[in-house]
C-alpha positions as a Python dict, from the first residue, in 0.01 Angstrom:
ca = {
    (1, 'X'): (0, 0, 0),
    (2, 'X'): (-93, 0, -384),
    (3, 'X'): (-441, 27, -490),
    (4, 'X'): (-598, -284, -717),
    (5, 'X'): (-674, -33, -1016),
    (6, 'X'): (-310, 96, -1028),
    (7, 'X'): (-187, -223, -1232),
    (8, 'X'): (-430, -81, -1462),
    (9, 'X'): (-321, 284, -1491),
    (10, 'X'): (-52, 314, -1816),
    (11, 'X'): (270, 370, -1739),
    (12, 'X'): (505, 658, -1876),
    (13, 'X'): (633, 486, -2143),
    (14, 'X'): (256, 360, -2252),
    (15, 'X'): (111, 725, -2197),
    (16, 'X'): (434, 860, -2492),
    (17, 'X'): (340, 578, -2665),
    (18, 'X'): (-72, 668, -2692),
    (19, 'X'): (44, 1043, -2721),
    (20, 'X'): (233, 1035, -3018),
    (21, 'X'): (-3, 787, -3185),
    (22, 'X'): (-250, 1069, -3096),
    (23, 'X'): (-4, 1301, -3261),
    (24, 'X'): (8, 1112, -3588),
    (25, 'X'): (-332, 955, -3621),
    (26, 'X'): (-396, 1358, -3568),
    (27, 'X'): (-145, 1497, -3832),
    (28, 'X'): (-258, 1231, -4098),
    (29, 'X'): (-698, 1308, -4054),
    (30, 'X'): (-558, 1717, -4116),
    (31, 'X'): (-330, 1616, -4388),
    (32, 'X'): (-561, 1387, -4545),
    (33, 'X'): (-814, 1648, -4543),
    (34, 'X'): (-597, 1938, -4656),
    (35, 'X'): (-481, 1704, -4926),
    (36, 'X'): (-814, 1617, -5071),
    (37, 'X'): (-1145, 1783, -4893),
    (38, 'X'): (-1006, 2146, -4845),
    (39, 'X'): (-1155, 2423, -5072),
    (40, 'X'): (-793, 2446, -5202),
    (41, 'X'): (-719, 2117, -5264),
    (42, 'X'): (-796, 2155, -5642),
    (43, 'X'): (-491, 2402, -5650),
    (44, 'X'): (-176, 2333, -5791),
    (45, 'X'): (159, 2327, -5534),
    (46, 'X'): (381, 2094, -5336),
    (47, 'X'): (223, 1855, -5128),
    (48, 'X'): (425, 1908, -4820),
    (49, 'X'): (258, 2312, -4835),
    (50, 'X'): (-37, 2198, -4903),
    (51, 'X'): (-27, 1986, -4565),
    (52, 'X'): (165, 2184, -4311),
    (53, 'X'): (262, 2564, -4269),
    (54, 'X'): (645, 2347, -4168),
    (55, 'X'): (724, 2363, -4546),
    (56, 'X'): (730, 2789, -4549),
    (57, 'X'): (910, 2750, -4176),
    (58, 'X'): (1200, 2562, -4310),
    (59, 'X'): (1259, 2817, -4590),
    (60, 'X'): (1186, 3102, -4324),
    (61, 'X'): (1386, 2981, -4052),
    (62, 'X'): (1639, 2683, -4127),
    (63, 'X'): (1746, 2864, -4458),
    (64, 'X'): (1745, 3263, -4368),
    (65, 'X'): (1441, 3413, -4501),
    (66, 'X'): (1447, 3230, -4862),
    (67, 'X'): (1118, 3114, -4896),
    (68, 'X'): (1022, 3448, -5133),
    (69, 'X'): (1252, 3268, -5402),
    (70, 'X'): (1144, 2920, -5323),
    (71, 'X'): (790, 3111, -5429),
    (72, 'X'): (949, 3182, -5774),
    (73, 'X'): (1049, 2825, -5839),
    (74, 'X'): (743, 2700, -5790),
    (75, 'X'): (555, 2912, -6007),
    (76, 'X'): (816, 2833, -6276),
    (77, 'X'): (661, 2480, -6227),
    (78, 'X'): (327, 2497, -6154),
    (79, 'X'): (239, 2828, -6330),
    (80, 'X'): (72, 3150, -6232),
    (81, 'X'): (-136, 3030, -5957),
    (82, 'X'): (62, 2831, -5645),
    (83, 'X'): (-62, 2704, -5285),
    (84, 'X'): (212, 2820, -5089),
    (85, 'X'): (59, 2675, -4762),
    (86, 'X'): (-268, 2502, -4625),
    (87, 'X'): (-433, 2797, -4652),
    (88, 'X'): (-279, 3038, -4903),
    (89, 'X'): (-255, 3099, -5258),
    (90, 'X'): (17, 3308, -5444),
    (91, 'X'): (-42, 3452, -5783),
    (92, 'X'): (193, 3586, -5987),
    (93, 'X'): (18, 3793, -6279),
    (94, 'X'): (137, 4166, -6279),
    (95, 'X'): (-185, 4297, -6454),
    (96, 'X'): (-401, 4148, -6190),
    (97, 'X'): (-220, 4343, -5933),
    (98, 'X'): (-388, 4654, -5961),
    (99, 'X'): (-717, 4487, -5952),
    (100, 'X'): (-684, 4283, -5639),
    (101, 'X'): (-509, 4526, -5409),
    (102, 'X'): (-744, 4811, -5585),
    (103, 'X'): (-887, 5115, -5312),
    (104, 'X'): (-1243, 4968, -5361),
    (105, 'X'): (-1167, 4630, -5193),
    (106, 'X'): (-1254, 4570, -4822),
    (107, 'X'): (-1019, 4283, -4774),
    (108, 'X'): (-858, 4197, -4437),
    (109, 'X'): (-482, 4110, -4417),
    (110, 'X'): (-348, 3815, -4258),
    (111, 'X'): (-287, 3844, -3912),
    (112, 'X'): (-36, 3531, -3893),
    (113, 'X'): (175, 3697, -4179),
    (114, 'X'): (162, 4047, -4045),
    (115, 'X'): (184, 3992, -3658),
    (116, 'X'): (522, 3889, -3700),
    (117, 'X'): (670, 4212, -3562),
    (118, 'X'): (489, 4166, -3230),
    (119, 'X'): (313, 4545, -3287),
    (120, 'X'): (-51, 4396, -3271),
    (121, 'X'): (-202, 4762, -3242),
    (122, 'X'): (-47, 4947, -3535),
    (123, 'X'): (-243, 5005, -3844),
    (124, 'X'): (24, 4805, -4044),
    (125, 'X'): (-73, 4472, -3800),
    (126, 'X'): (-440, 4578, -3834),
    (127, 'X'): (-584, 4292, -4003),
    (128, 'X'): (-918, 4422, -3987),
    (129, 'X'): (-1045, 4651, -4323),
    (130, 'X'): (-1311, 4887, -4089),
    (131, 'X'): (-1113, 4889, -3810),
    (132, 'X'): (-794, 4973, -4075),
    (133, 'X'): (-1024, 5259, -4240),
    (134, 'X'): (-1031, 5447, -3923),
    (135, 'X'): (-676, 5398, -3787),
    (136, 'X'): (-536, 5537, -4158),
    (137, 'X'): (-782, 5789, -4166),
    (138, 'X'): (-640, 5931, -3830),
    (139, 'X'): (-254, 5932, -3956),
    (140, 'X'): (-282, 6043, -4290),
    (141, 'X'): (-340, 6432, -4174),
    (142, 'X'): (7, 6385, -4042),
    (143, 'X'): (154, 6256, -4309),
    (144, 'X'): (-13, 6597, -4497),
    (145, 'X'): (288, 6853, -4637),
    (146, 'X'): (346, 7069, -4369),
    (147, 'X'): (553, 7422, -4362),
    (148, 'X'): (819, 7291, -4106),
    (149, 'X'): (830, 6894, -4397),
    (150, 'X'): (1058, 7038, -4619),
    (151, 'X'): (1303, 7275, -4427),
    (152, 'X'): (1343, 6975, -4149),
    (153, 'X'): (1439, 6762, -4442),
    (154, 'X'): (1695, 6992, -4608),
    (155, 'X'): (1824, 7038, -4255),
    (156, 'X'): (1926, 6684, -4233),
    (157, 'X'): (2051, 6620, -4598),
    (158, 'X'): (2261, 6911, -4515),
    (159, 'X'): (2386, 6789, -4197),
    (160, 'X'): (2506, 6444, -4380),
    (161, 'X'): (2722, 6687, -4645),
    (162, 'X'): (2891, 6885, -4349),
    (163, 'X'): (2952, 6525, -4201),
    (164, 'X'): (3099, 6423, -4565),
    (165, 'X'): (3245, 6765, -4584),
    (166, 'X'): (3417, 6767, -4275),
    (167, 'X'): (3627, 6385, -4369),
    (168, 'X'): (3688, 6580, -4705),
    (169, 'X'): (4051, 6653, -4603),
    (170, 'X'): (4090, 6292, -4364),
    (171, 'X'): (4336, 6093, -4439),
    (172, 'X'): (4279, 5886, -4704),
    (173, 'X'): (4144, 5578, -4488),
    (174, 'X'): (3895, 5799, -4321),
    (175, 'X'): (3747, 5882, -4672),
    (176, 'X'): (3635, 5552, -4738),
    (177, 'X'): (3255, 5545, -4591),
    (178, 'X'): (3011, 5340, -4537),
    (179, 'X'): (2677, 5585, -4653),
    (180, 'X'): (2416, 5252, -4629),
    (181, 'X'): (2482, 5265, -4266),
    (182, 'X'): (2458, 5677, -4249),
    (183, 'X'): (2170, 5630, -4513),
    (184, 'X'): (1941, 5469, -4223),
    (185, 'X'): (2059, 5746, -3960),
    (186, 'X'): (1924, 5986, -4176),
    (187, 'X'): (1650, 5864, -4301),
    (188, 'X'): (1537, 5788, -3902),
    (189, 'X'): (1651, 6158, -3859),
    (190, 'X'): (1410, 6266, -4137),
    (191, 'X'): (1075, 6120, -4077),
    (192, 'X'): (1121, 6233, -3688),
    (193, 'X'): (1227, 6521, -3788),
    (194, 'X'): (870, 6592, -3964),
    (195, 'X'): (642, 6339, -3729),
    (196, 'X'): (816, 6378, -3385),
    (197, 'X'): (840, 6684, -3137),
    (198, 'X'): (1193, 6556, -3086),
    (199, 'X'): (1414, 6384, -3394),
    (200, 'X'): (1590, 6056, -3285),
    (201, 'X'): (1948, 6305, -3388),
    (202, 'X'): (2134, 5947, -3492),
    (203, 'X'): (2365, 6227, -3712),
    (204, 'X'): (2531, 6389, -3410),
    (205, 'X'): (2650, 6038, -3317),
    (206, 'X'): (2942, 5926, -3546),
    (207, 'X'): (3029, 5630, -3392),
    (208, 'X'): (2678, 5494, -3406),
    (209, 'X'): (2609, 5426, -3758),
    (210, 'X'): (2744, 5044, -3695),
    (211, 'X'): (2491, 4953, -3467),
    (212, 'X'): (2207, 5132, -3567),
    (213, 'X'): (2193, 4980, -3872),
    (214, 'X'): (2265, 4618, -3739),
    (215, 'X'): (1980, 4687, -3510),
    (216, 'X'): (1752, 4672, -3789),
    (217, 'X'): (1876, 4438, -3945),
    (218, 'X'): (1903, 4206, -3621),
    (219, 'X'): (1526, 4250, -3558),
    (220, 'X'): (1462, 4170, -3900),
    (221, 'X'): (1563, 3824, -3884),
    (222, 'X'): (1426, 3794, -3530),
    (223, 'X'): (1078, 3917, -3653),
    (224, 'X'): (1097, 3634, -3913),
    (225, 'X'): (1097, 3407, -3640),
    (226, 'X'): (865, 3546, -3427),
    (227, 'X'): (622, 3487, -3702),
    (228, 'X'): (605, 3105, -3683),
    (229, 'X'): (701, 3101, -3310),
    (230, 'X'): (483, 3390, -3169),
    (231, 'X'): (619, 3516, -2810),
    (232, 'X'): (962, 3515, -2888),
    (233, 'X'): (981, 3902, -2923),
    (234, 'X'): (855, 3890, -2555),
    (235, 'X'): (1117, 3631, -2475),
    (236, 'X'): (1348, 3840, -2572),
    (237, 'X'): (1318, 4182, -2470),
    (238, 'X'): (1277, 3999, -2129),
    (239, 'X'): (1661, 3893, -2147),
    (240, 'X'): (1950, 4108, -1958),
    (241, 'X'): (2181, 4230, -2200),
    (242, 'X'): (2482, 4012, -2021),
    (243, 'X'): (2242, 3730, -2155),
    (244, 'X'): (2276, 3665, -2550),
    (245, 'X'): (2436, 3994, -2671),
    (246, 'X'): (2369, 3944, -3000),
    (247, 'X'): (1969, 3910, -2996),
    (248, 'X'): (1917, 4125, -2633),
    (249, 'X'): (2132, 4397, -2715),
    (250, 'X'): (1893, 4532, -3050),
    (251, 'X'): (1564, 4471, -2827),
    (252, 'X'): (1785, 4750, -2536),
    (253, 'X'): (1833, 4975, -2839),
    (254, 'X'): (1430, 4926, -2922),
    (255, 'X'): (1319, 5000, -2579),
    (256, 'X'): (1557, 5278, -2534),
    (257, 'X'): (1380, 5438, -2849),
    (258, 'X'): (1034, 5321, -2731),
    (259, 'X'): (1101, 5504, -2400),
    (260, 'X'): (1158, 5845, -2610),
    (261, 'X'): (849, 5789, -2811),
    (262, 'X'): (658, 5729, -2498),
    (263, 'X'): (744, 6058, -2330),
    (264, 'X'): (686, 6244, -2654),
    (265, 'X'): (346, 6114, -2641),
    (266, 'X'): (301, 6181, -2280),
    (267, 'X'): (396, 6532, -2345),
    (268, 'X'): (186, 6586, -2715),
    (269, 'X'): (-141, 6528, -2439),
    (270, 'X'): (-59, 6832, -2216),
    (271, 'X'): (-138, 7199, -2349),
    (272, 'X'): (114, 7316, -2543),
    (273, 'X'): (272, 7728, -2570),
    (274, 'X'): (315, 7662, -2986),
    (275, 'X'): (-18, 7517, -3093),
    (276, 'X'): (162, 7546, -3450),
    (277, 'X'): (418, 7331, -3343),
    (278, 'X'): (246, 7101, -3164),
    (279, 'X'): (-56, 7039, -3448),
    (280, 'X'): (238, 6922, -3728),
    (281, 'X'): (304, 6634, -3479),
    (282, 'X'): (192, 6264, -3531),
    (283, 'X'): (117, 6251, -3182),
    (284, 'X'): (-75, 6494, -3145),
    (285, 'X'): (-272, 6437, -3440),
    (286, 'X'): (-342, 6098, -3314),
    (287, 'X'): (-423, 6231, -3003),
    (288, 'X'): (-684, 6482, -3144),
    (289, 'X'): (-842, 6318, -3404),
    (290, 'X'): (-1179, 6093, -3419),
    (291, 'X'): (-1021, 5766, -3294),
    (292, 'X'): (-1208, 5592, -2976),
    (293, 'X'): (-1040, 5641, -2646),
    (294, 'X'): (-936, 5252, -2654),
    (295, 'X'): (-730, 5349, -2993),
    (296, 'X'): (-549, 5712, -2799),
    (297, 'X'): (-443, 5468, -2539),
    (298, 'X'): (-34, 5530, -2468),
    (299, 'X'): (50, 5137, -2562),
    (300, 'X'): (-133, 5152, -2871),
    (301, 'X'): (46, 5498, -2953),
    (302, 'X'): (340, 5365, -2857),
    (303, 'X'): (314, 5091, -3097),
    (304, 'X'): (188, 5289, -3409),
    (305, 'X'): (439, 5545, -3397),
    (306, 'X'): (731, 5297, -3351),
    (307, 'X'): (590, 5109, -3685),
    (308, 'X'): (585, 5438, -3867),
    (309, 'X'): (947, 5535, -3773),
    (310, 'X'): (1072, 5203, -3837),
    (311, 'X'): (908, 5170, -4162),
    (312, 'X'): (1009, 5475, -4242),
    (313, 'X'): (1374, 5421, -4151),
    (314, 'X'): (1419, 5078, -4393),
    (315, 'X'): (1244, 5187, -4666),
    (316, 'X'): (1419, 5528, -4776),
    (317, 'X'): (1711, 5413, -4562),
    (318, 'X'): (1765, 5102, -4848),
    (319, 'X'): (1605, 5252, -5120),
    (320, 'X'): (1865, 5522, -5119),
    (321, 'X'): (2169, 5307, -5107),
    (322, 'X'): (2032, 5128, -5407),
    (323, 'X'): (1984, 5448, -5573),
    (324, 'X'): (2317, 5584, -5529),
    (325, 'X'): (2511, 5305, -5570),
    (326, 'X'): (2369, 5228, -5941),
    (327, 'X'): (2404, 5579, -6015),
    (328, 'X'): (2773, 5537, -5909),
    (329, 'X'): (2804, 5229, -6146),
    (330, 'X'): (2730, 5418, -6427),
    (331, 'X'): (2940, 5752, -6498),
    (332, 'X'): (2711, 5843, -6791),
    (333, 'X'): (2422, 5866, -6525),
    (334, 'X'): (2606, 6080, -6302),
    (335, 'X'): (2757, 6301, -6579),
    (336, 'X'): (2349, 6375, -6644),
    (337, 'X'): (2228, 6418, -6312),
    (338, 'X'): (2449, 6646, -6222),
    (339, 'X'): (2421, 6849, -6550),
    (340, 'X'): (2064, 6870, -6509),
    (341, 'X'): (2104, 6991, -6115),
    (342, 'X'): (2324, 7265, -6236),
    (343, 'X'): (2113, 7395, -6468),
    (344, 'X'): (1820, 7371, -6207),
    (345, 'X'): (1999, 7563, -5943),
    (346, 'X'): (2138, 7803, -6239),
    (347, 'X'): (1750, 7876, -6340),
    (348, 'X'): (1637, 7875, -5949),
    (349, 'X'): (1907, 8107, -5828),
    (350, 'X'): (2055, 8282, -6149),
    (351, 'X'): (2342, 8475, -5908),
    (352, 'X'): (2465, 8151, -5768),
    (353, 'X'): (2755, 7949, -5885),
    (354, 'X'): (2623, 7692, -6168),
    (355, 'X'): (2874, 7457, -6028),
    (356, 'X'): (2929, 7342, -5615),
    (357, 'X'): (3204, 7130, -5420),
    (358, 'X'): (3225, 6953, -5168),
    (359, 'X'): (3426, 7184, -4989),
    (360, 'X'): (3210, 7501, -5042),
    (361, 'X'): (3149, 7671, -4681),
    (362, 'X'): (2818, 7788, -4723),
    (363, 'X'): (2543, 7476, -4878),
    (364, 'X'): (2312, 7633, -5096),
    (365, 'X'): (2045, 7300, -5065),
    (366, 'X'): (1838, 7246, -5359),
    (367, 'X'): (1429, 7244, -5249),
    (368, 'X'): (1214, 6964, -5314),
    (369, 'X'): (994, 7148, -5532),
    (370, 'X'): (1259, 7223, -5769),
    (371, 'X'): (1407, 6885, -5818),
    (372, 'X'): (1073, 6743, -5880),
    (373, 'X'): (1006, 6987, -6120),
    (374, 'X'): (1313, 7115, -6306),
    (375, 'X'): (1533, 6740, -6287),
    (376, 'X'): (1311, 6425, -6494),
    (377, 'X'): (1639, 6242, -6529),
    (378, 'X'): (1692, 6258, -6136),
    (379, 'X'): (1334, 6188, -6117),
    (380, 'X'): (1321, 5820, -6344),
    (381, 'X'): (1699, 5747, -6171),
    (382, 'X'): (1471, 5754, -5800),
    (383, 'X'): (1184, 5556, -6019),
    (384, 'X'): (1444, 5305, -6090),
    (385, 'X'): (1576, 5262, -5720),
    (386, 'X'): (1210, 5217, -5591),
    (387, 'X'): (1170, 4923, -5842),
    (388, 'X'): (1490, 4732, -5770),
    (389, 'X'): (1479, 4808, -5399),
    (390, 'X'): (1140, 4671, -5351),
    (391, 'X'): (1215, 4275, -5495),
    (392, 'X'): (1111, 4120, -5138),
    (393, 'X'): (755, 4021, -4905),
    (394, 'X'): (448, 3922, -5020),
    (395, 'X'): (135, 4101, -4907),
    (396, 'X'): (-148, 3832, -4813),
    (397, 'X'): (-524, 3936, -4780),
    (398, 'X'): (-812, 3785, -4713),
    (399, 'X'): (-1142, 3873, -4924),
    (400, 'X'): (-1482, 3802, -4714),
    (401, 'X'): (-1683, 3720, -5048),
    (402, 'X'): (-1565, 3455, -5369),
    (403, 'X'): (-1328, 3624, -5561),
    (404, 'X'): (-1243, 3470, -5949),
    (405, 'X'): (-921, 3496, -6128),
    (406, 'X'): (-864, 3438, -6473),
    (407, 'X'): (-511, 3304, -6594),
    (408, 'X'): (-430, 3428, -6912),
    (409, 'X'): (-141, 3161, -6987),
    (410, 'X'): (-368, 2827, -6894),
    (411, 'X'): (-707, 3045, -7022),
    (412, 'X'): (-872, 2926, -6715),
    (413, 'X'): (-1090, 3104, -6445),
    (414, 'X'): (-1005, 3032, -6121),
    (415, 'X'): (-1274, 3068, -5827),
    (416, 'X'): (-1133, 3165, -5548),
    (417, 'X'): (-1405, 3068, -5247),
    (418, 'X'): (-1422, 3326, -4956),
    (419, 'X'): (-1204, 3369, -4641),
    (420, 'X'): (-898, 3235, -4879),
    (421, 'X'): (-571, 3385, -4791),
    (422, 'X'): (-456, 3526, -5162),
    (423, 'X'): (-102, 3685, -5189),
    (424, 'X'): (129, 3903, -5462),
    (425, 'X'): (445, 4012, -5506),
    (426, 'X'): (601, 4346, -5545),
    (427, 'X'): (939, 4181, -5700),
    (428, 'X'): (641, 3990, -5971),
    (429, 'X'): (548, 4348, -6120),
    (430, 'X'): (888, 4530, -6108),
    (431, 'X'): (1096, 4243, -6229),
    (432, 'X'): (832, 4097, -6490),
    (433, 'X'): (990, 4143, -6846),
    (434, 'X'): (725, 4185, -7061),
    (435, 'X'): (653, 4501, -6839),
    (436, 'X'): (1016, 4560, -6781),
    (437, 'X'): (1282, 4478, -7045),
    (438, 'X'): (1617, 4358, -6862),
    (439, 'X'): (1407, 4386, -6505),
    (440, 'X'): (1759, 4344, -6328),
    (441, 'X'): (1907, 4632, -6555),
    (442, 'X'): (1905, 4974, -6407),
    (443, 'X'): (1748, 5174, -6680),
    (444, 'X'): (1649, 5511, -6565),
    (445, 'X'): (1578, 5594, -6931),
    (446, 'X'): (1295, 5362, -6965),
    (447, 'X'): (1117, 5627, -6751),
    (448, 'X'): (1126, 5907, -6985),
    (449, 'X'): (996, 5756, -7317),
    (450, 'X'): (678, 5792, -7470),
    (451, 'X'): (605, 5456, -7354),
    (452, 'X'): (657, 5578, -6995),
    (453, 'X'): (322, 5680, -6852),
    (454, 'X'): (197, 5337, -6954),
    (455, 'X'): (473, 5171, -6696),
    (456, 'X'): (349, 5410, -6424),
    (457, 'X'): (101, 5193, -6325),
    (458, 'X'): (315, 4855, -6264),
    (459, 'X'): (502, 5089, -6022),
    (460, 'X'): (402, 5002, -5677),
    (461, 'X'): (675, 5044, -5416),
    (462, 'X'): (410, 5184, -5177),
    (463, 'X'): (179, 4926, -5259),
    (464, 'X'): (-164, 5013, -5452),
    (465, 'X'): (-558, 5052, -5234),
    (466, 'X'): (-655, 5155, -4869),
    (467, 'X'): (-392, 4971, -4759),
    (468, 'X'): (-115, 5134, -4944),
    (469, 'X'): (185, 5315, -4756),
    (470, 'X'): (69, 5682, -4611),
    (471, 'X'): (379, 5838, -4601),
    (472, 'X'): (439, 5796, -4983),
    (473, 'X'): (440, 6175, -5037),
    (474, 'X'): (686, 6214, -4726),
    (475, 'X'): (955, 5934, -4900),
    (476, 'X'): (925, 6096, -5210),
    (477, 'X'): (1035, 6431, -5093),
    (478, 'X'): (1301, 6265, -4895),
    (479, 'X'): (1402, 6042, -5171),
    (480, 'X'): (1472, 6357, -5440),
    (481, 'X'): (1607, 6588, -5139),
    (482, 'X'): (1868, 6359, -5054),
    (483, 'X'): (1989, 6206, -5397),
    (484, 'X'): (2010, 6561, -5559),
    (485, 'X'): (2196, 6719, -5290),
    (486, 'X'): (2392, 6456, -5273),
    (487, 'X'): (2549, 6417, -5606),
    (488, 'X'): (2551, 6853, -5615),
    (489, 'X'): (2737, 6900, -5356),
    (490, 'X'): (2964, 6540, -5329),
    (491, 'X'): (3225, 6415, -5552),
    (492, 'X'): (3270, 6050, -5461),
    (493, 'X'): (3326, 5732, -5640),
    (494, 'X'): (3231, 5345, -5526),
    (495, 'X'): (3472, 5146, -5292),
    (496, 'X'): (3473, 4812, -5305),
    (497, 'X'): (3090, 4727, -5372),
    (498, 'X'): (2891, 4521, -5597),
    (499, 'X'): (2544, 4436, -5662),
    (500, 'X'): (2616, 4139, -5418),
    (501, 'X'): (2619, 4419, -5083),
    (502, 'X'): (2326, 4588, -5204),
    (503, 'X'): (2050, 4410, -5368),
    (504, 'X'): (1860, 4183, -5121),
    (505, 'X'): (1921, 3805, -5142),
    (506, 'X'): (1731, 3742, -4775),
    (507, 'X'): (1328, 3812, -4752),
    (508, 'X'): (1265, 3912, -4379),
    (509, 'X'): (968, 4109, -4489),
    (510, 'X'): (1233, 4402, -4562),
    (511, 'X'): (1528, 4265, -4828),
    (512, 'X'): (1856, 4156, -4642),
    (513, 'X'): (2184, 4120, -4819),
    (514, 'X'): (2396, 3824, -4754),
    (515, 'X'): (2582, 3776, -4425),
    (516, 'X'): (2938, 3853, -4593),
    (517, 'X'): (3027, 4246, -4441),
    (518, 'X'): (2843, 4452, -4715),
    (519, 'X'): (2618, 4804, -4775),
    (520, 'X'): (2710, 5045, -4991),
    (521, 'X'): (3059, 5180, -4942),
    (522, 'X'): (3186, 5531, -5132),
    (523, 'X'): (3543, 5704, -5151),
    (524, 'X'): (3549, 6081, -5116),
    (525, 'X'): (3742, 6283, -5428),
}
């Protein structure tokens, strides 16, 4: 039997009804507000970003990781200052870039912008500036030069010529190669070579240069994602592999790797018969330095370590496919760098051969100390591949006091009030042209001018301040090692490939290339 009151209990239809007039009545107060009460509201920028954080996900998401060029539009139309979002402002002023992200500056990062990989308790995800300070002071002793850095480096530059060496005399289809795919084995190779007990080996495993590399750049897109849908990483790496193939297969690959790291840490805790050995480690440095016992935990280890790798991985991993494939496009180039490695190995070991092959049996690998020294044309040709690999991500922080900006085009100061989200560019300094004539152009003489020193400054692959990349020294080494080796010992020409496979047209934090099958491909002489 029916109660009196029920008659006056709403019905399903009635309770959507009052729900999504809840929803809107809701959505118009915080747009209203956003629109014309928020601290920002004075700034310049689409309406739609100025009301809902939807506008960045449709670029993001819907349209594959496009909203760092949507960025450039709209400073083209609204000038050198741009809210980007409800909360967020974007400046694009090269000579203000130094000052903002400058050493002296406590400012937090964003956590919604750098949470997106799901790796809350690395130092990159730290969002924190004190808590920051003492996670970076811990890993930079690892990331100090080492006597086992350089010889594990030259071991794995000269394990990628014997691989090249040994398809030398292939037939003539097996000398077409695809190095941006061995470019990311080795460069995973080389920073576990010099961090890890145990390197990841990804050389000794032909067939898996394929997937490897689509791993990364699988997560990539997934991490872009997982930013304005937090929990789908978990989702994910909850799915069988039977389940979705092409999103649960990368997260197997990811465990598989995490599983590695895990042990390595497990064993860097427990005494060990080389305390040489075991002190050059970045576990064990973690593990014995000043960090709280909540920081040495295994999960938190787990998760810094597999940021480091992987960051290490992309960055020298596309940085030297760049590299070598506008060196390729320009036989002058070549013609130079190699001259000036000959002469270097000439003055370094005056009883070798001034010239090498690809097919020589014994590899006589050039040292890092003597490319950097003896070979400034190599040197501005790397200089030139950090500036046009770096065009993608902006880096958002968040200043705890009022910050002021002045904009030299509109000669207006800008006040920026506290706790506002403030973001630049790397692509705004390396592609600006009144730093960088023809920015697109690679240019490796612009490097070795008088005028040179001056552009030093607006160089910032690793970023600039406290919160600048720690293994800077470590990719540099790797960087010159690799190149210089590489174009002593190989003669090899480009194979079908254009500016289209290598320079990023996707921004998933890291550049992506478009979908179409590209990377850097070479032919073997």
């Amino acid at each position: 039997m029916s109660s009196p009151f029920t008659r006056y209990l709403p019905t399903l239809p009635d309770m959507t009804i009052y729900l999504l007039l809840v929803m809107v009545g809701w959505f118009t107060i915080l747009s209203m507000y956003r629109l014309f009460f928020h601290p920002l509201s004075e700034y310049a920028g689409p309406k739609l970003a100025a009301m809902t954080c939807w506008y960045e996900t449709r670029y993001d998401c819907l349209r594959g990781g496009m909203f760092s060029k949507r960025i450039d539009e709209l400073h083209k139309q609204y000038g050198n200052v741009v809210r980007i979002n409800p909360w967020e402002l974007h400046i694009r002023d090269p000579t203000f870039f130094d000052h903002f992200y400058t050493s002296s500056s406590k400012i937090d990062k964003d956590p919604w912008y750098y949470n997106f990989v799901g790796i809350f308790g690395s130092t990159f995800a730290t969002s924190s500036a004190s808590i920051h300070h003492l996670r970076r002071a811990a890993i930079s002793k690892a990331f100090a030069t080492s006597p086992f850095t350089s010889n594990q480096i030259e071991y794995c530059v000269e394990r990628l010529i014997k691989r090249l060496q040994s398809q030398h005399n292939a037939p003539p289809t097996h000398k077409i190669i695809r190095m941006s795919d061995l470019f990311w084995m080795l460069s995973s190779d080389m920073v576990t070579s010099c961090m890890m007990p145990e390197r990841t080996d990804y050389m000794a495993l032909p067939g898996r240069a394929p997937q490897y590399a689509q791993m990364f750049k699988t997560l990539a897109k997934v991490a872009l994602w997982n930013r304005h849908f937090p929990g789908l990483f978990s989702l994910l790496s909850t799915l069988p592999q039977c389940l979705g193939k092409k999103f649960a297969q990368p997260f197997c690959e990811v465990l598989r790797m995490q599983d590695d790291i895990k042990d390595q840490i497990i064993q860097a805790a427990i005494p060990h018969p080389d305390p040489e050995r075991k002190s050059t480690t970045l576990p064990a440095h973690l593990l014995a330095s000043k960090l709280s016992p909540c920081d040495k935990r295994t999960t938190r280890l787990l998760e810094e370590i597999t940021m480091i790798i992987g960051a290490g991985t992309e960055a020298v991993g596309a940085t030297l496919s760049i590299t070598v494939y506008y060196l390729l496009s320009y036989p002058d180039a070549v013609s130079e760098v190699r001259n000036e490695l000959r002469n270097a190995a000439h003055r370094h070991r005056p009883c070798c051969s001034s010239t090498s092959t690809l097919t020589s049996l014994q590899l006589d690998i050039l040292p890092y100390n003597l490319l950097a020294s003896q070979c400034p044309y190599l040197g501005a040709c790397i200089k030139e591949g950090l500036r046009l690999s770096k065009e993608s991500n902006r880096m958002p922080r968040i200043s705890s006091s009022p910050m002021t900006y002045y904009n030299p085009d509109e000669q207006k100061t800008y006040n920026i009030p506290a706790g506002t989200v403030v973001s630049m560019s790397l692509r705004d300094v390396h592609l600006h042209p009144s730093i960088f004539p023809s920015p697109h152009t690679f240019n490796p003489e612009r490097w070795l001018g008088e005028s040179s020193q001056a552009l030093e400054k607006y160089l910032v692959p690793f970023a600039k301040g406290s919160r600048s990349c720690p293994g800077r020294a470590l990719a540099m080494e790797e960087l010159f090692v690799t190149v210089g080796n590489l174009f002593y010992h190989v003669d090899m020409e480009l194979w079908e490939t254009t500016e289209e496979d290598i320079i990023a047209a996707h921004d998933f934090f890291s550049g992506a290339t478009t979908e179409r099958e590209g990377g850097l491909k070479i032919v073997l002489k």
